[in-house]
C-alpha atoms as one frame of an Amber mdcrd trajectory, in Angstrom:
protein
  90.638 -12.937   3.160  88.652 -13.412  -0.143  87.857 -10.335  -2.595  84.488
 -10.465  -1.377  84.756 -10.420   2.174  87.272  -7.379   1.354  84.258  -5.378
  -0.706  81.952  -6.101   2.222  83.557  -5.188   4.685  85.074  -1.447   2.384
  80.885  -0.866   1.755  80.116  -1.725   5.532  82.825   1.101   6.742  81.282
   3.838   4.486  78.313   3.567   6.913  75.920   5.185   4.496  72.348   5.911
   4.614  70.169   3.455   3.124  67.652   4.052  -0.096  65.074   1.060  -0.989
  63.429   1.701  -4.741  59.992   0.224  -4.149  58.302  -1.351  -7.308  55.172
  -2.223  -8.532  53.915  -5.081 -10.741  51.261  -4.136 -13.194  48.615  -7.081
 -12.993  45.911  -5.383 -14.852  47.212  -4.833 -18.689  46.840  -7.793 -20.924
  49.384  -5.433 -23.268  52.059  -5.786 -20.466  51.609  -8.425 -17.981  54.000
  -8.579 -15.309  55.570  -5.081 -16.122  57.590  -4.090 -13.019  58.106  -0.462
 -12.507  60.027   1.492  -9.748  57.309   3.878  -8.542  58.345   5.468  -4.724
  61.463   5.359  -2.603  61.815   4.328   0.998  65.183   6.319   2.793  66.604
   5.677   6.235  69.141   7.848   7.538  69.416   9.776  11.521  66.670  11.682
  11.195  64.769   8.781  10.418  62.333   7.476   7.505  61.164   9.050   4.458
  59.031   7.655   2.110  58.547   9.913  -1.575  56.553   8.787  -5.117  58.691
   8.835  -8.099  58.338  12.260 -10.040  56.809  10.554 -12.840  54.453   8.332
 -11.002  51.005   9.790 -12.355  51.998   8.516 -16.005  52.484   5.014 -14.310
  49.310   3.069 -16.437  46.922   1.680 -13.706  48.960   2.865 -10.628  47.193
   3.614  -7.462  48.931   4.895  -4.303  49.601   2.372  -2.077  47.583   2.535
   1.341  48.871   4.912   3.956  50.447   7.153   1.658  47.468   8.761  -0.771
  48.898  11.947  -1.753  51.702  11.247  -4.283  52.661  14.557  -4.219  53.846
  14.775  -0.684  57.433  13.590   1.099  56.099  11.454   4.367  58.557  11.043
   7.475  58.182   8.931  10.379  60.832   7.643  13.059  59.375   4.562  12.690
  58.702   2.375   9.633  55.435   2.665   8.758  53.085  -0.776   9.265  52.813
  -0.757   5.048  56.514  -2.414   5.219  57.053  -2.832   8.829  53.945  -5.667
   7.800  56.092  -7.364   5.031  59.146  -8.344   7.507  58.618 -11.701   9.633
  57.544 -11.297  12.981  60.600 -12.459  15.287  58.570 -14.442  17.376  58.095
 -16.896  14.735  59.348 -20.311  14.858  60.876 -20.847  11.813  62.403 -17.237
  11.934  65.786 -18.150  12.392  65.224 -21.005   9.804  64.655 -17.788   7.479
  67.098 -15.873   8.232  69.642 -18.515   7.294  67.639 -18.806   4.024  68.445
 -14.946   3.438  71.759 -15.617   4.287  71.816 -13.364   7.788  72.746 -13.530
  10.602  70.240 -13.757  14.205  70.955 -10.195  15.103  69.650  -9.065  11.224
  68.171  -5.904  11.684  64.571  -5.526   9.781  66.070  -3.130   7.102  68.451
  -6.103   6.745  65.674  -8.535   6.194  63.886  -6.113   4.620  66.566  -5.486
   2.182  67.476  -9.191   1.666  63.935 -10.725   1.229  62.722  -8.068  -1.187
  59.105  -7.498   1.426  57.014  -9.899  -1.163  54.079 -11.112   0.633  51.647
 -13.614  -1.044  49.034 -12.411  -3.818  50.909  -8.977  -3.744  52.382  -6.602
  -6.438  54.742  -5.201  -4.614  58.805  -5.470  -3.825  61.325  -3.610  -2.807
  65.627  -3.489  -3.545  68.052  -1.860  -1.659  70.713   0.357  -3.395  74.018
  -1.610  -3.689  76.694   0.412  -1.860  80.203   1.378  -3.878  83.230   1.986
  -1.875  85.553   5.260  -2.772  87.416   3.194  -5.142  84.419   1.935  -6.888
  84.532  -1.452  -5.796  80.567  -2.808  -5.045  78.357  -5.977  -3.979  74.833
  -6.895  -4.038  73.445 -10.286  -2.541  70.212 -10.702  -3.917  67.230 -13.647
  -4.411  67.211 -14.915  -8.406  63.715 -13.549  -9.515  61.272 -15.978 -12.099
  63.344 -19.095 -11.059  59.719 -21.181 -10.800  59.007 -20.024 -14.621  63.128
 -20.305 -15.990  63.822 -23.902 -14.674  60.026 -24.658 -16.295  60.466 -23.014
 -19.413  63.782 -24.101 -20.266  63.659 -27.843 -18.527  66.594 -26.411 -16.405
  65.126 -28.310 -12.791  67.633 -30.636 -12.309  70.554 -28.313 -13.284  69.132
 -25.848 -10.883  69.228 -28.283  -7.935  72.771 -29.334  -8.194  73.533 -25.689
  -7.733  76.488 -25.693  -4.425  77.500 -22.583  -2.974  80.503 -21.158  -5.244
  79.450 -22.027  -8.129  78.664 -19.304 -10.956  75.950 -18.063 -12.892  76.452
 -16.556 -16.210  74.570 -12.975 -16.520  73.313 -13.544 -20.307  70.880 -10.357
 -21.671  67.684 -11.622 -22.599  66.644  -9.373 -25.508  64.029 -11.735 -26.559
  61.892 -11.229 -23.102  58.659 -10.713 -23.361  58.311  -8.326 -20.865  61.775
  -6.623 -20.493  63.880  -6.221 -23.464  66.597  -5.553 -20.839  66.267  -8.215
 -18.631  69.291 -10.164 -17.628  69.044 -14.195 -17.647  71.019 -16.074 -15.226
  72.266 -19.662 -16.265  74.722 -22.272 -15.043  78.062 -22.426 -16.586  76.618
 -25.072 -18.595  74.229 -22.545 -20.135  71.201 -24.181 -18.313  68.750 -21.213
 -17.037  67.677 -20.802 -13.212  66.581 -17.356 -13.344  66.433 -13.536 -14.252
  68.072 -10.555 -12.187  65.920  -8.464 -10.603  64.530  -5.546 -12.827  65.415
  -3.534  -9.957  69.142  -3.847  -9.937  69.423  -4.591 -14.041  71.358  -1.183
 -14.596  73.510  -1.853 -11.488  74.186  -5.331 -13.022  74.379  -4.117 -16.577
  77.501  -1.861 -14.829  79.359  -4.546 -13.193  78.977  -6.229 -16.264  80.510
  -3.323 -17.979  83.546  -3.468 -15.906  83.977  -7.027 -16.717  82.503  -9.349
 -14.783  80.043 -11.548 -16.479  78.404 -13.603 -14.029  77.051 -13.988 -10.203
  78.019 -16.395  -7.072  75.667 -18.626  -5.847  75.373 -18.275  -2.050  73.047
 -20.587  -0.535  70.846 -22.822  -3.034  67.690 -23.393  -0.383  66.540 -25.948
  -1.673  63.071 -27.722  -3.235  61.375 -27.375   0.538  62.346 -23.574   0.149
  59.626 -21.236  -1.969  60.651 -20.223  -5.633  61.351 -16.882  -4.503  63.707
 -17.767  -1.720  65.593 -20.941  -3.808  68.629 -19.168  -4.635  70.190 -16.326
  -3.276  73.663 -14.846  -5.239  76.226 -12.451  -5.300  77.305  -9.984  -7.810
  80.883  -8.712  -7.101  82.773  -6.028  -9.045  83.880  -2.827 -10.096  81.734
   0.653 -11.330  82.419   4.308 -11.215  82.513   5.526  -7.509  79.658   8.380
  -8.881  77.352   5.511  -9.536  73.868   5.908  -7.629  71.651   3.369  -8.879
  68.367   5.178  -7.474  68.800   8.366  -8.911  68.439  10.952 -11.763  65.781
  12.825 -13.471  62.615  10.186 -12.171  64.286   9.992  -8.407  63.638  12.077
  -5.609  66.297  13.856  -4.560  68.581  12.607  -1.254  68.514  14.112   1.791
  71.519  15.378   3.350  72.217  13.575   6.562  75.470  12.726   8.561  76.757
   8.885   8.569  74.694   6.689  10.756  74.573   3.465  12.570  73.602   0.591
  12.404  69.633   0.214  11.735  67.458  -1.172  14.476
């Protein structure tokens, strides 16, 4: 059995509740354009959902609350997800559902936190997208499959198109900090192992990234490479395998709302 099949399947037996950050893209500053910024979090545990605003959302420049959830003072539960992200998962029904799924890399019993989770809940024209926290096993040992962000602006900017389609499942991506961005000093560029550019990591998952990275691994998997009849956003999809301290919680601190305390649940429906 390969490392990673051995890290998914330690994070799969801790059985944990699930926490989504949920970001927001600033569209209307011409001083930061394309600033993302975590802003609420979306839980799932068995009592059910909870949706919460980041403490600090009301210094947020331009933020609004999204719609269904106007007070962002107050902690919202449902036992069902509300239609704000219920909305942003494909309807099964589709045709080219299963076609999708296989772009995410899931499997035809994917649950819609799974798609959820995998897809990121983008919809066309939007500003928003969500990131699940990766899970760490006891011993520290993590994963996160995730879609390359700005791959439609890296492969233009840096004439990296043709490198970028002879991408093959297997092959690595070099995580190179991008000090020099624009709009994230932190951001993390991904290139080809011969330094060609195909994307960024989401700003979401930079500090879990920045942690792997820490504990010395310097570069993703490629999973599935979709493809020029796939979307930018759902061309590549990669893995980041690795090591961090068991303590990490990528979702939390000072700005987070604070966990609630649940027992270990099943899967999600």
């Amino acid at each position: 059995m390969h490392s990673a099949e051995l890290v998914q399947g330690e994070v799969a037996a801790a059985n944990r509740s699930r926490r989504f950050a949920v970001a927001w893209r600033n569209t209307w500053r011409d001083t930061s354009p394309g600033l993302i910024a975590p802003v609420a979090v979306l839980d799932y545990d068995d009592v059910g959902y909870r949706f919460e605003y980041l403490h600090n959302v009301d210094q947020i420049p331009d933020f609004r609350p999204f719609l269904g959830f106007p007070d962002l003072r107050r902690v919202y539960e449902a036992q069902r997800l509300w239609p704000f992200f219920a909305l942003r998962i494909m309807d099964r029904k589709r045709p080219d559902y299963r076609d999708y799924l296989a772009r995410l890399g899931l499997p035809g019993d994917a649950s819609p936190l799974d798609v959820l989770s995998r897809s990121g809940g983008e919809q066309k024209g939007d500003s928003v997208y969500l990131a699940e926290e990766p899970q760490v096993a006891e011993d520290g040992q993590t994963e996160a499959t995730f879609l390359v962000r700005g791959a439609s602006h890296a492969t233009r900017e840096y004439s990296s198109a043709d490198s970028a389609v002879q991408l093959r499942p297997g092959d690595r991506l070099l995580m190179i900090p991008d000090r020099e961005n624009p709009v994230n000093s932190e951001a993390i560029l991904l290139a080809s192992e011969a330094g060609a550019p195909v994307g960024w990591v989401p700003d979401l998952l930079i500090r879990y990234a920045r942690a792997v990275h820490s504990g010395g691994v310097r570069h993703v998997t490629v999973v599935r490479n979709n493809g020029p009849e796939s979307p930018w956003h759902l061309r590549f999809l990669v893995r980041l395998v690795g090591r961090v301290s068991p303590s990490l919680h990528v979702f939390s601190g000072d700005q987070w709302p604070r966990r609630r305390a649940s027992s270990q649940i099943g899967p999600v429906g």
